[in-house]
N, C-alpha and C positions, 0 to 999 in steps of 0.2 A: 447107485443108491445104497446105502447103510440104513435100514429099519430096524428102529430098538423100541424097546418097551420095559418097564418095570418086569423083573423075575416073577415066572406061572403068568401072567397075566393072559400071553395069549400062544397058541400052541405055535413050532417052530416052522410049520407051512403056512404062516400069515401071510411073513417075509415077503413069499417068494411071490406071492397075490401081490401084496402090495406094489413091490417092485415093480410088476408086469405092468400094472396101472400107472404107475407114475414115469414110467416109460412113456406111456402114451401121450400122458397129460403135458409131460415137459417136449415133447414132438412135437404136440400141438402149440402149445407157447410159444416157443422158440423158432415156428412158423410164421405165427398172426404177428407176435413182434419185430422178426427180422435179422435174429440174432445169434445163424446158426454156430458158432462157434463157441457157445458157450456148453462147455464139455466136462466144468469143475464136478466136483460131486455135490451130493444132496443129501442131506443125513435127513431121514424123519422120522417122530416121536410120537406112539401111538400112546397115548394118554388116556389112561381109563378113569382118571378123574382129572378134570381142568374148568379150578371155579377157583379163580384167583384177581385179587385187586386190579393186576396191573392187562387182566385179559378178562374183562368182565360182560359175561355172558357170550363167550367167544366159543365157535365149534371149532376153532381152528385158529393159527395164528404163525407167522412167520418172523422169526430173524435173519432178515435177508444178508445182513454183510457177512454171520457165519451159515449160510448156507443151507437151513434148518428149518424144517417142518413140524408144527405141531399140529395131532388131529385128534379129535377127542372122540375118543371109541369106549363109550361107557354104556351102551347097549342103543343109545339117544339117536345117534345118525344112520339112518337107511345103510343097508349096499348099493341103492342105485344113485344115491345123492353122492355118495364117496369121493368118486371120479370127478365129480366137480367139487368138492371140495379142495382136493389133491390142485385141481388146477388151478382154482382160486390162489391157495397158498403158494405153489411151486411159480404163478404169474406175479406175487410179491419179488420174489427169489429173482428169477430173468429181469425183472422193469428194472433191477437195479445197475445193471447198462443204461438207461435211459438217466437215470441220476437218482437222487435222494430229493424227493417231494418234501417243501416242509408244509403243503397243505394234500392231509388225510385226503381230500375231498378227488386227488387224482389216484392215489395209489388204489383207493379203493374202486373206484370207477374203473379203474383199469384191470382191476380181479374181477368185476363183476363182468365186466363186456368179454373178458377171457373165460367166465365160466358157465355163458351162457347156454353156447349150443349142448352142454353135458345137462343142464338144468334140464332145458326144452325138449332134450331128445328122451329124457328118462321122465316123463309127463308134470314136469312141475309149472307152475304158471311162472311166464317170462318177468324181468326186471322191465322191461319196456313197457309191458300192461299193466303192472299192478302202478306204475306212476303217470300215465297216462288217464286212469281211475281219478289216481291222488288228484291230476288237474282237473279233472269233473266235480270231485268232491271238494276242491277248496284246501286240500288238503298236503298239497306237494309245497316244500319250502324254495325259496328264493334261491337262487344260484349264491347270492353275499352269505344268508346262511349257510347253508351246503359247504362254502368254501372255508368256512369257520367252526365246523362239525365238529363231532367228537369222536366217532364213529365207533363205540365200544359193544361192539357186540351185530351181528345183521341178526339175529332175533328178534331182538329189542328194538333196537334202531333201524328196523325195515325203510323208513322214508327218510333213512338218510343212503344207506347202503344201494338200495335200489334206482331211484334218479340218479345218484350217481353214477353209475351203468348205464343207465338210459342216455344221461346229458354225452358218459364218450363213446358208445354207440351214432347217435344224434352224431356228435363233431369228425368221427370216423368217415361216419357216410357221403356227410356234406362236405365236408374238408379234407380228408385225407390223414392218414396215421401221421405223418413227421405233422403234420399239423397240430394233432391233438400233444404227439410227443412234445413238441414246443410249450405247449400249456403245462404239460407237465413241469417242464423244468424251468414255471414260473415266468416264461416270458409274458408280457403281456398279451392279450388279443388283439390291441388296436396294430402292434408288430406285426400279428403272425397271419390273423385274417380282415384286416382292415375291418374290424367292429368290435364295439365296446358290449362290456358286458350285458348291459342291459340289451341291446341289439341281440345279440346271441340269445338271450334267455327268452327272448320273443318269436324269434328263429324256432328256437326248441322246439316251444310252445306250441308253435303251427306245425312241426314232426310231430309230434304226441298226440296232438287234437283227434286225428281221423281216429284212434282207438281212444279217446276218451270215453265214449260211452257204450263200449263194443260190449257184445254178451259172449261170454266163452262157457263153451257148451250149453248150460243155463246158468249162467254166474254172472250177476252185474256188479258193477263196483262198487255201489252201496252197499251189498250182500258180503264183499268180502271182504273189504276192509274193516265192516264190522265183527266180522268173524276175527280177523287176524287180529283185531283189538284187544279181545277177549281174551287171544292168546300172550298179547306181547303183557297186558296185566298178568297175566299168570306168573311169568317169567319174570316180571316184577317184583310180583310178592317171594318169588323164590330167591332172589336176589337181596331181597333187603331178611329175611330171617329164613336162611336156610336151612336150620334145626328142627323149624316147624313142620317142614314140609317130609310126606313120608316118601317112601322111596316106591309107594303105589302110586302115591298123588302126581311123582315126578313123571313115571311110567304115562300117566293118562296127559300129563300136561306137554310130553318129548311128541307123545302121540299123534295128540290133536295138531302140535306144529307142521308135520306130515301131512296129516290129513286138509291142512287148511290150503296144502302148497300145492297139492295134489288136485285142487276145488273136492274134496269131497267135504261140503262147507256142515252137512247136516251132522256126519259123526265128527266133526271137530268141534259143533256148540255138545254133542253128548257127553263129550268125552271132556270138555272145559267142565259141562254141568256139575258131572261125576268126580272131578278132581276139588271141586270146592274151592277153586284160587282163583275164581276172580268173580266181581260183585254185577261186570259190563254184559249186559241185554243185548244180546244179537239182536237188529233190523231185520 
């Protein structure tokens, strides 16, 4: 791995951290996918600002055919969420042995099913229960949507990024990896597991159910996706006139995203309150 960063940005034993991490994170990849042999190098870009058109509302982004990591270290991303971010990106980087998706809807599914146990184990809520919720509340989109996504941003776009991860979790467990890999690389499912989409997405459906209206710790899914609404408006408005917003406001609004991921749901409505960016009434 090569870690670089803009000149002063950040002191020159980042490096050697980061490195040590993304050692790990690409071990882990290059296990779950199957892929040990890929030994190229990995450049990654530690970005202390990354709020651009073509990666919009992104904490991270990869150009997988050159081999590149980008992670946005503007004070906004935890240390304990890192690690998965790292894997998320560096699991764009490996899938690209599986081939070039032209639907977002697997590549991204395939970083989130890769970065879960890093999510899970440093206490943030799973991709599998905040969309299991989404199915209680009406609020999880269709498999034809999903596969026609935009997917810019998992802040913003929480219920596309996360079903996504759930649905190849879901096809993992029931089908088997070269299964799901088959999907990736666009074959059909009536080829690969004798059922049409709609089949499948009924399938899901009844994986999901039993946590659809689970309570974690005291958090139900009404509670939190109203919370995380509040948040993704935030992130919103920061989006459409980022001039306005000050760089306290940003602080209290990086905050709360933390705090919402964490379930600590009461200082993420304070901490939205106190930022002023959004107008959405937590339930």
């Amino acid at each position: 791995f090569t870690v670089r960063w803009r000149p002063g940005a950040f002191p020159a034993e980042r490096a050697e951290v980061v490195a040590a991490i993304a050692a790990e994170s690409h071990a882990y990849v290059v296990g779950q996918l199957g892929f040990p042999d890929d030994v190229e190098p990995i450049e990654i870009f530690l970005a202390d600002q990354l709020f651009a058109q073509e990666c919009w509302g992104c904490q991270g982004f990869a150009a997988a055919d050159l081999r590149q990591v980008f992670i946005l270290q503007d004070g906004s991303v935890a240390e304990d969420e890192f690690k998965a971010l790292l894997t998320h990106e560096i699991g764009h980087v490996v899938s690209l042995h599986v081939g070039l998706p032209e639907k977002l809807f697997f590549a991204e599914g395939a970083a989130v099913w890769l970065m879960e146990r890093d999510i899970v184990n440093s206490g943030y809520i799973s991709a599998v229960q905040t969309s299991a919720w989404a199915l209680d509340l009406g609020l999880l989109p269709s498999l034809d949507t999903l596969r026609e996504a935009t997917y810019q941003g998992r802040v913003r776009a929480r219920l596309e990024y996360d079903p996504a991860g759930a649905f190849a979790m879901f096809m993992i467990e029931q089908y088997g990896l070269d299964a799901y890999k088959d999907l990736y690389q666009l074959e059909s499912p009536e080829h690969v597991v004798d059922r049409t989409w709609d089949e499948l997405e009924a399938e899901w459906h009844a994986w999901l159910a039993p946590k659809s209206q689970a309570t974690v710790g005291e958090v139900t899914g009404v509670r939190w996706w109203a919370t995380m609404n509040r948040v993704i408006d935030g992130f919103n408005r920061l989006y459409i006139d980022a001039e306005s917003v000050s760089v306290e406001q940003y602080a209290q609004l990086t905050a709360a995203r933390l705090e919402v991921n964490r379930l600590q749901l009461a200082s993420a409505d304070e901490l939205m309150t106190l930022s002023g960016l959004t107008t959405i009434t937590a339930q």
